[in-house]
Each structure stands twice: as C-alpha cells, then as structure tokens.
C-alpha positions in Angstrom: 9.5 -12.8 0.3 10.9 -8.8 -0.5 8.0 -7.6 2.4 4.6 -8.0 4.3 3.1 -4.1 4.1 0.2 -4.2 6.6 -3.0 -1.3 6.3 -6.3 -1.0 7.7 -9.2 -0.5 5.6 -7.4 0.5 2.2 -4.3 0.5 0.2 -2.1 3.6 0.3 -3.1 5.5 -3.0 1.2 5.7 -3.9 1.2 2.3 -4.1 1.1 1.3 -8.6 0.6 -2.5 -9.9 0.7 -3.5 -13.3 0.8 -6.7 -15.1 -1.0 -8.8 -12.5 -1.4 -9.7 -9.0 -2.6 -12.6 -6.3 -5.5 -11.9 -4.2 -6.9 -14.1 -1.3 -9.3 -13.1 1.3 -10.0 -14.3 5.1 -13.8 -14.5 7.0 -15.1 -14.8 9.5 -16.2 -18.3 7.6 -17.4 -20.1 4.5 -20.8 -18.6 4.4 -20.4 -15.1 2.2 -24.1 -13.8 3.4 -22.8 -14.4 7.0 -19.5 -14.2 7.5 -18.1 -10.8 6.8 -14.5 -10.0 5.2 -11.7 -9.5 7.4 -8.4 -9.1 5.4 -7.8 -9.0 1.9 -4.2 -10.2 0.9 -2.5 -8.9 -2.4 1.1 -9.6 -3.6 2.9 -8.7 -6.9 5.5 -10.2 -9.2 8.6 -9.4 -7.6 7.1 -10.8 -3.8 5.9 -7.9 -2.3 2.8 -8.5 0.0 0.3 -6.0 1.0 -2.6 -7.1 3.6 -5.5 -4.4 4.0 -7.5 -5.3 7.4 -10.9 -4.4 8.2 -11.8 -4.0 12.1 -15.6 -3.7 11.3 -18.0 -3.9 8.2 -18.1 0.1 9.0 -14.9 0.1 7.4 -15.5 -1.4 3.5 -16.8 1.6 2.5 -12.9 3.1 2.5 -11.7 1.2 0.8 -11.9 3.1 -2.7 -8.4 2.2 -3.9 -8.2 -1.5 -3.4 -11.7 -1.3 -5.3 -10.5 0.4 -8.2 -7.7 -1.6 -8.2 -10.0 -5.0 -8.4 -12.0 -3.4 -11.7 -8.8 -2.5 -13.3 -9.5 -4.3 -16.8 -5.3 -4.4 -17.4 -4.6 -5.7 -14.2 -4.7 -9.4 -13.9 -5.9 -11.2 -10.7 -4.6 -14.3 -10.0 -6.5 -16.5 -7.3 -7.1 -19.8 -5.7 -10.6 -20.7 -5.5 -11.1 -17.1 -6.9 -15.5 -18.2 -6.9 -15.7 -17.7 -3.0 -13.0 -14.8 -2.9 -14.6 -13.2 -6.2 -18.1 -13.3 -4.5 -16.7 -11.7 -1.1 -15.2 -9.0 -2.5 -18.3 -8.2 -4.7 -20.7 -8.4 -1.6 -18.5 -6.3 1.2 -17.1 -3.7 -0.9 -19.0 -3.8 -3.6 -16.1 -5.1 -6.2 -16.8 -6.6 -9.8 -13.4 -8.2 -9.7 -11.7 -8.6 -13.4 -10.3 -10.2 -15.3 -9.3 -13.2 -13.5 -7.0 -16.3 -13.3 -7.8 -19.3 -10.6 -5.6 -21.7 -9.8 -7.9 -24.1 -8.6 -9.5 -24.4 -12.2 -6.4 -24.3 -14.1 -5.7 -27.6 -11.5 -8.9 -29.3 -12.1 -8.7 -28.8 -16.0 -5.1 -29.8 -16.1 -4.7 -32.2 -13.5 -7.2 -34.4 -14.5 -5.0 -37.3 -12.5 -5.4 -36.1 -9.1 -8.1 -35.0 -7.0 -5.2 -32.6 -5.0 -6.6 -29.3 -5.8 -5.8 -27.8 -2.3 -3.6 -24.6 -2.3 -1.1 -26.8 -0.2 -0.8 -29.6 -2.2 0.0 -27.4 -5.7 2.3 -25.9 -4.1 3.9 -29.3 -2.6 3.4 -30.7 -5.9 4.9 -28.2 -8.8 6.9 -25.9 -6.9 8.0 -28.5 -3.9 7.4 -25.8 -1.0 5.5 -26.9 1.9 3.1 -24.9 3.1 1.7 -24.7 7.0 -1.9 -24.2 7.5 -2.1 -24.1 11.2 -3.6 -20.6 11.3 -6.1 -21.0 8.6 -9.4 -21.4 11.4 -7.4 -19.0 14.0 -9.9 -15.5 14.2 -9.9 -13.5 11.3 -12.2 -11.1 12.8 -10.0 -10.3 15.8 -9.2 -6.4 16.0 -5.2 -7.1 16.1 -3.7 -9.5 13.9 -1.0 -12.1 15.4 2.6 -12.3 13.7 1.7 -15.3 12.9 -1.9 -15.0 11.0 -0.1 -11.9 9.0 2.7 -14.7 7.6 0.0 -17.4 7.4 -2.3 -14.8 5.0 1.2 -13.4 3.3 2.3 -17.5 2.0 -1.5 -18.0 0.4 -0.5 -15.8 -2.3 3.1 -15.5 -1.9 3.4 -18.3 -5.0 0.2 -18.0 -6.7 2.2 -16.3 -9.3 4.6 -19.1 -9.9 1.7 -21.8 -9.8 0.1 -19.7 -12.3 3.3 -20.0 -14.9 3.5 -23.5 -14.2 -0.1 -24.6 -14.4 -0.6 -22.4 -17.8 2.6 -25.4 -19.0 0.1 -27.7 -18.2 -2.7 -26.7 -19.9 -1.0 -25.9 -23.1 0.2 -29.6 -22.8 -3.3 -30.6 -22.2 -4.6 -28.3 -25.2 -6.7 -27.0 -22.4 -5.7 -23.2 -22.3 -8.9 -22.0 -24.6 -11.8 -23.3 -22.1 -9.3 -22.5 -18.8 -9.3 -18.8 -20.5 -13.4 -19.0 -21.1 -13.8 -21.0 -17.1 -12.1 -17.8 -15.9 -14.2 -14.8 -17.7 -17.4 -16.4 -16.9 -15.9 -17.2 -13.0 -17.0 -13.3 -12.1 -20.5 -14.3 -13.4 -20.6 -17.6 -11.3 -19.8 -15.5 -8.4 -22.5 -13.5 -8.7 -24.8 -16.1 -9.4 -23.2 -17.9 -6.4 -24.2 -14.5 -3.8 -28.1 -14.7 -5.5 -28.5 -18.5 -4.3 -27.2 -20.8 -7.1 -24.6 -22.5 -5.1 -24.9 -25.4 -7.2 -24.9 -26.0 -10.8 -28.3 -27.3 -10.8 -29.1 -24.4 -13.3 -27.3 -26.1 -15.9 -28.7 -29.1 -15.8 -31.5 -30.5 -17.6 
C-alpha cells in the first residue's frame, strides 16, 4: 500500500485518476432506504487509497468531485458487489455510477465450481492474501474513524484491481468475457431497479 489519504465529505479537486479505479462503500447497514452512507473508499492502480467520510447526510451534498468522478464515462470502476454499492451511491449523492466492473459477477460467471464469492475468499483464493474482517460491523456512522476501521476500509479495495486482471483470465478461459461485459453495463440499471423495490429478480420471470 503507497498511502491511506483520509477527507471529509469530498475529494480534493487536485487529485486526477485515469484508467480505472476500486470503489467500496460503508453504512450504517444493508438496507440502502435506511441506512445512510458513511465512507466511500477509492484506490488507484499504483495502491494509493483515498477514503471520503461523511459525519451526517447534511454533508452528500459536497461532495461534487467524487460525483463527477463516479459519471466519468473513461474512468473505470471496479467493485465487489458493485449492485448494493452502485445503488448507495446513486441514492445519497445522487451518483449514476459508470461504467462498471464487479468482482463478485466476474466470480459467479467464472467460478462456476465454488460458491466462495466473498471478497475474502478471492482474495485467499487467486491472490493468496488473507484478509481480516474484524471491523466490517464496528460503527460506520461514528463521527471519528478508528486506525483500525480506516485500514479495514483501505484492504476492501486495496486488491480489487489485481482480482480484476485475474478474474478477466478466467473468464476468457471460460469464453465468458462477452455476457460478464453485458452483466456489468446493465448492473447500473439493476441498481436502480433495486432502490424502486425490485430486490429480487421476480420481474424476469414468467
């Protein structure tokens, strides 16, 4: 890891990407109506990490850089589970987050011989680094951040770039790339469809 850059309610506007980056997010829980957004985690290629905290819902509406930076069509954003993060970011600041990769659905597509999606067990699996999720139900919505939860946010995208290069081997070995590639432009949509009340997939079904 190069560095853990810590802000409160936006990115500094100096601050360029390009090419693509990993985003997570913490809540207050699981429940996107509900539980409001607390810290939104971003690294780049090279390692750098850069967590943007908010103290208070008052507080999305400042964030206009982190925004732009989520609807930048030649910016890639790499996630894991990207339909609950995608849909957070979309209701709190009002984000149509694009275009996308998610780990999780490159797993599920490839790995078709485990039911191991988890963040942990990917990165256990194809990069052998263990990951510790001790501080993954701590409080996200406290106003001051613990050493600790900043390091615990920092290593859930820390790798997510690495997974991607080595999931996107697995899915050209699988002849999978092509629907992976048309999962991930319609994952925005699902989000959205996920925030009006479809939670399910019971649309699609007969």
């Amino acid at each position: 890891m190069t560095s853990i850059n810590f802000y409160e309610n936006d990115l500094p506007k100096n601050l360029n990407f390009s090419g693509s980056i990993a985003i997570d997010t913490e809540t207050l829980g699981l429940n996107p109506h509900r539980d409001r957004l607390c810290l939104v985690q971003i690294s780049d290629s090279a390692g750098n990490v850069h967590l943007v905290h908010f103290k208070d819902s008052k507080y999305y509406s400042k964030a206009t850089y982190l925004k732009s930076l989520l609807e930048n069509s030649s910016i890639e954003k790499i996630f894991h589970f990207g339909l609950f993060d995608i849909a957070v970011l979309n209701k709190y600041l009002g984000a149509n987050t694009a275009p996308v990769f998610c780990t999780k659905i490159a797993s599920k597509l490839a790995r078709t011989y485990t039911q191991k999606h988890g963040l942990k067990d990917l990165c256990k699996n194809l990069l052998t680094i263990s990951l510790s999720k001790e501080e993954q139900t701590s409080n996200w919505g406290a106003p001051t951040l613990s050493i600790a939860q900043k390091k615990y946010a920092a290593q859930d995208v820390l790798h997510l770039h690495a997974l991607k290069a080595a999931l996107i081997d697995l899915l050209k070995e699988t002849d999978r790339e092509d629907i992976a590639k048309a999962c991930f432009k319609f994952l925005p949509v699902r989000a959205s469809m996920h925030l009006l009340g479809w939670t399910d997939d019971s649309v699609f079904q007969h």
